[in-house]
PAVEXKOL-933949 format. One line per field, with one value per residue: z, y, x of N, C-alpha, C in turn; residue number from 1. Coordinates in pm, whole numbers. Each point is the difference from the previous one (the first is absolute). Example, Ala and Ser with C-alpha at 12.3 -4.5 7.8 and 13.67 -1.06 7.14 Angstrom:
n_c3	[780_-72]
n_c2	[-569_105]
n_c1	[1319_-35]
ca_c3	[0_6]
ca_c2	[119_119]
ca_c1	[-89_82]
c_c3	[0_73]
c_c2	[120_109]
c_c1	[90_-77]
nr	[1_2]
This chain:
n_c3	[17729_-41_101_19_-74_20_114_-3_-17_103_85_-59_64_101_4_-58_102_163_-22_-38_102_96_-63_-20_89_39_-96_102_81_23_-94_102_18_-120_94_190_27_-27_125_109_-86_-36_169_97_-73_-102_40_-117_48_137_-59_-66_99_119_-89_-2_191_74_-81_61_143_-112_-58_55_87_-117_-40_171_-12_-97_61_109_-27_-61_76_95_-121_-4_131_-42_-119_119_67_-113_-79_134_21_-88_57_146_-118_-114_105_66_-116_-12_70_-19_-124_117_108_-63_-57_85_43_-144_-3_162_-59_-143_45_110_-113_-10_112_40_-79_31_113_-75_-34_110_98_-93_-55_149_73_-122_112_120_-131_7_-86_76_-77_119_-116_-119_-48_-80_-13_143_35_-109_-124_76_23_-32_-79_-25_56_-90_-87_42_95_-27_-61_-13_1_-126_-89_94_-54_-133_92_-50_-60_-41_-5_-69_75_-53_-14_-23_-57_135_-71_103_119_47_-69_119_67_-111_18_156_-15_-42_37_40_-116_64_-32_-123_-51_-127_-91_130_4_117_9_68_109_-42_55_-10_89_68_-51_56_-34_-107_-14_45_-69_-128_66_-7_-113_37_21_-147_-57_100_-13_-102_-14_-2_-90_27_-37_-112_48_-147_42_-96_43_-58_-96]
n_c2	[27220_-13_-69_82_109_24_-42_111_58_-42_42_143_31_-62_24_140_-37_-24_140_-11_-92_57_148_-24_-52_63_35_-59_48_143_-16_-62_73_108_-62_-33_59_25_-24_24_117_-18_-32_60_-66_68_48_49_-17_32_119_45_-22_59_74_29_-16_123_41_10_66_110_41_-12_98_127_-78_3_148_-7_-44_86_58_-3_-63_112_34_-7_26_54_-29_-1_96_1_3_68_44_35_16_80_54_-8_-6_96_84_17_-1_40_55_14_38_37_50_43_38_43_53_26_70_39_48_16_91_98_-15_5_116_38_-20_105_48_41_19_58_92_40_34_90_0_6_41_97_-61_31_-33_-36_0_9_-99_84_63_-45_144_-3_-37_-77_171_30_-52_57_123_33_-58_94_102_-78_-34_107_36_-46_-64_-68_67_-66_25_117_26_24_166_46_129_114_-7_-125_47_-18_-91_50_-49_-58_87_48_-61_-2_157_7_-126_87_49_-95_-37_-25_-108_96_-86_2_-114_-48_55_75_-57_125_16_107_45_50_47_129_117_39_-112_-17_146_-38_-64_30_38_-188_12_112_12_-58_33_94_10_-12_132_3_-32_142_-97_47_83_49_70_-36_-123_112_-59]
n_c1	[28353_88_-11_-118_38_97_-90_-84_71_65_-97_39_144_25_-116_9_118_-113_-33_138_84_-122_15_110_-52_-68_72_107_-58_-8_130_63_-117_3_109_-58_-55_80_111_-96_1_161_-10_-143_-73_-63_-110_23_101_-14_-77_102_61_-96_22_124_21_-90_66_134_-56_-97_121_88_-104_-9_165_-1_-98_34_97_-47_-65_163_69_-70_5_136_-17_-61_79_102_-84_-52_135_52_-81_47_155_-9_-82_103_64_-93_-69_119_-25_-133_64_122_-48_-51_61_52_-122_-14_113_30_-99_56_125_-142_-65_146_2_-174_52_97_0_-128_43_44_-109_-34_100_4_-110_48_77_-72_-102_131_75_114_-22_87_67_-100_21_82_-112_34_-10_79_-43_13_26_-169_-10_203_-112_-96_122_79_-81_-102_115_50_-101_-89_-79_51_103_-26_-97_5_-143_120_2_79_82_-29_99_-52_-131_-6_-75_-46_-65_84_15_-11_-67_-52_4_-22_-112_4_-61_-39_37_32_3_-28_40_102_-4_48_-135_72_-175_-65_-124_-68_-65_-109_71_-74_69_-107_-54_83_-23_-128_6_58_-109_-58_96_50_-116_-16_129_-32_-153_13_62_-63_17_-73_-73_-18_-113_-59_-66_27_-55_99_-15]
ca_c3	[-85_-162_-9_-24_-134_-71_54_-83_-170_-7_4_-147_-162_115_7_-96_-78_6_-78_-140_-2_-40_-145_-69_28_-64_-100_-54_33_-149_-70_32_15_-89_-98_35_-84_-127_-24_29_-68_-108_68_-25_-146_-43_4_-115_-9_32_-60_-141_40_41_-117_-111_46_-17_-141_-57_110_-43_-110_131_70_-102_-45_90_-34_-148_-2_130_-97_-112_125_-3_-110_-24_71_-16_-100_24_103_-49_-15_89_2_-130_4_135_-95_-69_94_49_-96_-36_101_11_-81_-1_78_-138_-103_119_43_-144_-50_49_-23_-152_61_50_-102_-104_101_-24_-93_-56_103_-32_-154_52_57_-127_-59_109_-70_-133_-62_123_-58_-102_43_-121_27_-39_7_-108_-151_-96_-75_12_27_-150_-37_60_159_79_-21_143_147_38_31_28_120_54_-13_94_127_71_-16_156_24_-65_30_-39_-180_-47_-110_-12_-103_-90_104_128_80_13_26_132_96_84_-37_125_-2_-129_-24_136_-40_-154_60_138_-60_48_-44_-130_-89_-133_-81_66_44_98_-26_75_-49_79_6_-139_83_-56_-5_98_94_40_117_190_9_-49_106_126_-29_145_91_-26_30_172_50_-29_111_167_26_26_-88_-38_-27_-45_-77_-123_-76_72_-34]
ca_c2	[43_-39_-127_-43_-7_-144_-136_-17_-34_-189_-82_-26_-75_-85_92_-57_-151_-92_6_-32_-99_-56_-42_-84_-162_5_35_-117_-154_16_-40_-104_-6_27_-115_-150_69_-32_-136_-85_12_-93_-162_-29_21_62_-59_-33_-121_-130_-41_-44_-129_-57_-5_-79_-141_-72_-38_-153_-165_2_-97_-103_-46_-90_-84_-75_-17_-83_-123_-70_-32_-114_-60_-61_-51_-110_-93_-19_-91_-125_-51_2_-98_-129_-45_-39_-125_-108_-29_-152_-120_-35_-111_-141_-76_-58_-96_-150_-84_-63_-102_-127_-68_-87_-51_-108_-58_-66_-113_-110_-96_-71_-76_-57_-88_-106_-97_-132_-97_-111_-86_-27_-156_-141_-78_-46_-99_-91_-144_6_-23_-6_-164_43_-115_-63_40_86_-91_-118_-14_10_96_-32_-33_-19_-153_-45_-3_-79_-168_-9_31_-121_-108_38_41_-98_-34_15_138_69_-112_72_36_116_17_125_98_43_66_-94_24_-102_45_-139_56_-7_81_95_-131_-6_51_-7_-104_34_130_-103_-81_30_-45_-55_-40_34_-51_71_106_62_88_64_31_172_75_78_106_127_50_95_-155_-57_84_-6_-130_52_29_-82_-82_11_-28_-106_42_-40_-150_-154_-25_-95_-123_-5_-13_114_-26_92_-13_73_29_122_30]
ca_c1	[-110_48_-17_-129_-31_86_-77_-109_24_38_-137_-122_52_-48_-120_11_34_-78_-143_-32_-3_-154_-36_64_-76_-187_-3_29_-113_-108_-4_-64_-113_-43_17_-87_-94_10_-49_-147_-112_16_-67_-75_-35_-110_-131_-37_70_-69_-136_49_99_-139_-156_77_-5_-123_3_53_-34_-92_-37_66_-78_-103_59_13_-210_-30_114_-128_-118_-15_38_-129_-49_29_-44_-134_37_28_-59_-161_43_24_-135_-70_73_-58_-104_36_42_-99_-5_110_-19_-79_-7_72_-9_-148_47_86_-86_-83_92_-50_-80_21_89_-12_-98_72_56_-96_5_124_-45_-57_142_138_-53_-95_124_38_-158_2_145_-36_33_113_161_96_136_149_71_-72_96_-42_-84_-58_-222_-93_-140_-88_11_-78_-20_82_-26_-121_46_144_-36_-35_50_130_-41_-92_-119_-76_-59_-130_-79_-133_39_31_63_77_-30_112_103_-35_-104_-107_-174_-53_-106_54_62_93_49_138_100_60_154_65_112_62_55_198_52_-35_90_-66_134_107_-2_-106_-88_2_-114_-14_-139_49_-38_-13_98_32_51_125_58_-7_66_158_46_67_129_102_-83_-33_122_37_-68_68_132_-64_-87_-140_-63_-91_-117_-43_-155_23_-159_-109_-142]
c_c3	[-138_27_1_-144_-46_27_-102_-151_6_-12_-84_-138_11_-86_-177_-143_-10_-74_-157_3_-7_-109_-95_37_-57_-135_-92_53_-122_-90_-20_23_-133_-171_-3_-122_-138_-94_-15_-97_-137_-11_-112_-138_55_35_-111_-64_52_7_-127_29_15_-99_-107_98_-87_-158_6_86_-69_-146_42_37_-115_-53_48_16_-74_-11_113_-116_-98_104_7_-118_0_121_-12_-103_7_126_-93_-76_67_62_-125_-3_92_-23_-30_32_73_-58_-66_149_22_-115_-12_96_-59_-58_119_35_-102_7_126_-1_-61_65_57_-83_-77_94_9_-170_-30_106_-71_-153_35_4_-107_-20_44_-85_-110_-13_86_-83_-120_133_-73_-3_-103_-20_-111_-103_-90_-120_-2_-72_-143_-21_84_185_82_-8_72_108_33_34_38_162_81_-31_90_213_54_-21_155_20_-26_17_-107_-151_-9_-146_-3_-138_-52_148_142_83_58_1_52_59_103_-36_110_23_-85_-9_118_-52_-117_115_109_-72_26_-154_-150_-87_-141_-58_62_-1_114_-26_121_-66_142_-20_-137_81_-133_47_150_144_-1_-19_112_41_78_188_71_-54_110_111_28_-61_125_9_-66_41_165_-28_-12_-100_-37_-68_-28_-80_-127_-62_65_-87_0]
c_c2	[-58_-179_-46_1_-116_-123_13_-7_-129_-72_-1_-49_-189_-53_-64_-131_-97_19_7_-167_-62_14_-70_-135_21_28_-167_-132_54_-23_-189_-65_-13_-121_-107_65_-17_-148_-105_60_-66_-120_-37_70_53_-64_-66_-128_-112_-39_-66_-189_-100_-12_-174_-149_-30_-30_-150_-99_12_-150_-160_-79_-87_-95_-116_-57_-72_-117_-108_-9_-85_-121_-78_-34_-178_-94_29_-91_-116_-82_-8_-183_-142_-31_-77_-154_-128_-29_-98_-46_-103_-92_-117_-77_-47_-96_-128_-38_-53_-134_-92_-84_-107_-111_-154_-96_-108_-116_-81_-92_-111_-143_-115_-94_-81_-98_-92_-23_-110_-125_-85_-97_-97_-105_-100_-81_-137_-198_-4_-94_7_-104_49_-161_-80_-9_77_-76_-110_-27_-19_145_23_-17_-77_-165_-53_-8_-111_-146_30_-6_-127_-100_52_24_-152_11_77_151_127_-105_19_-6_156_-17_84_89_76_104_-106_-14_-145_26_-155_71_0_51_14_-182_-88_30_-10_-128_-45_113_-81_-90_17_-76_-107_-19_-44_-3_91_181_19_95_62_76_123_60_93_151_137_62_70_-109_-21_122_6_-146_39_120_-51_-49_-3_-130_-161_-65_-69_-121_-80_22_-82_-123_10_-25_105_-57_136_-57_131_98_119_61_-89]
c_c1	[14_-13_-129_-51_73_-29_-128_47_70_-156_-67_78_-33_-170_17_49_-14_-153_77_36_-115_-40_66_-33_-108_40_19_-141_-113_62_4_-132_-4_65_-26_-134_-20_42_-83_-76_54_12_-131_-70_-138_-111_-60_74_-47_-128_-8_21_-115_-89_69_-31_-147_-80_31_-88_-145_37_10_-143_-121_51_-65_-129_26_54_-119_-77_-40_29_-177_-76_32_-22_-154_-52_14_-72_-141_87_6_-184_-72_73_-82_-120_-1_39_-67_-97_41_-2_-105_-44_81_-77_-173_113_59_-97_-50_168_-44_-120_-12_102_-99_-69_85_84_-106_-41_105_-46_-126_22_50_-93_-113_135_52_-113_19_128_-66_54_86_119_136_94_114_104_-16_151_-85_-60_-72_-186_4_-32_-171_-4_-79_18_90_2_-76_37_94_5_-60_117_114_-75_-57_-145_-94_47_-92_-118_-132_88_45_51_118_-54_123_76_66_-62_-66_-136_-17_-95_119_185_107_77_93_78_82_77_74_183_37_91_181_38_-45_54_-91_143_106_-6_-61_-107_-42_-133_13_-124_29_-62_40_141_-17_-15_113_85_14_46_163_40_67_51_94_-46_31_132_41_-35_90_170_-37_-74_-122_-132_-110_-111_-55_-118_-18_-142_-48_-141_-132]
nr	[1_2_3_4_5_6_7_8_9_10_11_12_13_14_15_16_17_18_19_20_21_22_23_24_25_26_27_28_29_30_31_32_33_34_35_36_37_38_39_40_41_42_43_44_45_46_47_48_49_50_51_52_53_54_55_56_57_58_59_60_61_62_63_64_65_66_67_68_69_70_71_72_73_74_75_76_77_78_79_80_81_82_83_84_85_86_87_88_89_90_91_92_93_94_95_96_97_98_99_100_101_102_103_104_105_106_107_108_109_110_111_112_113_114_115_116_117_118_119_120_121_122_123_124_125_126_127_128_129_130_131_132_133_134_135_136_137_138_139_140_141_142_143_144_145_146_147_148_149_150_151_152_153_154_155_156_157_158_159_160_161_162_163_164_165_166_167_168_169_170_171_172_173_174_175_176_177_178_179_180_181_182_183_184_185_186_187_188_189_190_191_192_193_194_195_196_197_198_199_200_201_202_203_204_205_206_207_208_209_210_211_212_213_214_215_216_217_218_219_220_221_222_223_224_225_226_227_228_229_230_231_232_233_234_235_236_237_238_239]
């Protein structure tokens, strides 16, 4: 009889040490509960904070954003500037082009007038030398005071009476005045070989400067020919 009480007061002493061991755990997860708790609420900050935080971005991406309006704006100013510029430019360009190619056109023009005229210059002076010659080879001084009168007797006694068949005269520069002028002078310039108190005289067309430029081409030419033997025949009289 005395061993049943003594089993139940083992069960409830039993009984009880496990219901204060339960409370002594729950006592400790609530207070564990209660310091995650408190932690996370000194985690996270205030509502007002981060309305505070948000008002301050959008302040700054507000001044930021008009910097940026205004920085575009002036941006397009200046290419609007420079694009009313660069038209006003392809303007004058344009213009300057059409005005060279005006003046390109007068400039050829004038070249061809000025090409036509020197051509009939040239050819007016060929004309006017036709009955000039130059004789090379005279002693100095020989003519006197009195060129014309030396030619006039000096030329028939050295060439030959029979080459002036006609009455001429001379003029001032060595001019012949004959009717038969081109002829005179051809055998006046055929003469190889004139002699005059031991000088060689040598008689030459009295050609224009831009003749015996085009002459002066076939020096090479004529050069060769006589390295060969080859006899040259040039007809001078280009006017």
């Amino acid at each position: 009889m005395s061993s049943r009480p003594q089993r139940k007061r083992d069960k409830k002493d039993n009984t009880d040490l496990a219901v204060d061991d339960l409370g002594s755990t729950s006592e400790v997860d609530v207070a564990q509960v209660g310091a995650i708790a408190n932690s996370e609420a000194e985690i996270q900050p205030d509502n007002s904070v981060i309305l505070s935080a948000i008002n301050g971005l959008k302040s700054e991406f507000l001044s930021q954003y008009k910097d940026v309006l205004a920085a575009v704006k002036e941006v397009r100013e200046d290419f609007s500037s420079f694009a009313g510029r660069l038209t006003e430019a392809e303007s004058r360009i344009g213009q300057a082009e059409d005005d060279i190619s005006d003046l390109q056109g007068r400039v050829s023009k004038l070249e061809r007038t000025a090409l036509d005229l020197a051509s009939a210059l040239d050819l007016a002076e060929c004309r006017s030398r036709r009955s000039n010659i130059r004789i090379l080879g005279l002693p100095n001084g020989i003519e006197g005071n009195i060129p014309v009168s030396f030619l006039e007797n000096w030329l028939p006694q050295v060439l030959g009476a029979d080459s002036f068949p006609a009455p001429w005269q001379s003029g001032w520069k060595h001019t012949l005045k004959a009717k038969n002028n081109d002829t005179e002078i051809s055998q006046l310039c055929r003469q190889r070989k004139v002699m005059f108190q031991n000088h060689h005289i040598m008689f030459f067309p009295d050609l224009s400067p831009e003749v015996l430029k085009r002459r002066k081409r076939f020096d090479d030419v004529k050069r060769e020919l006589r390295r060969r033997n080859i006899k040259l025949l040039v007809n001078y009289r280009d006017c």
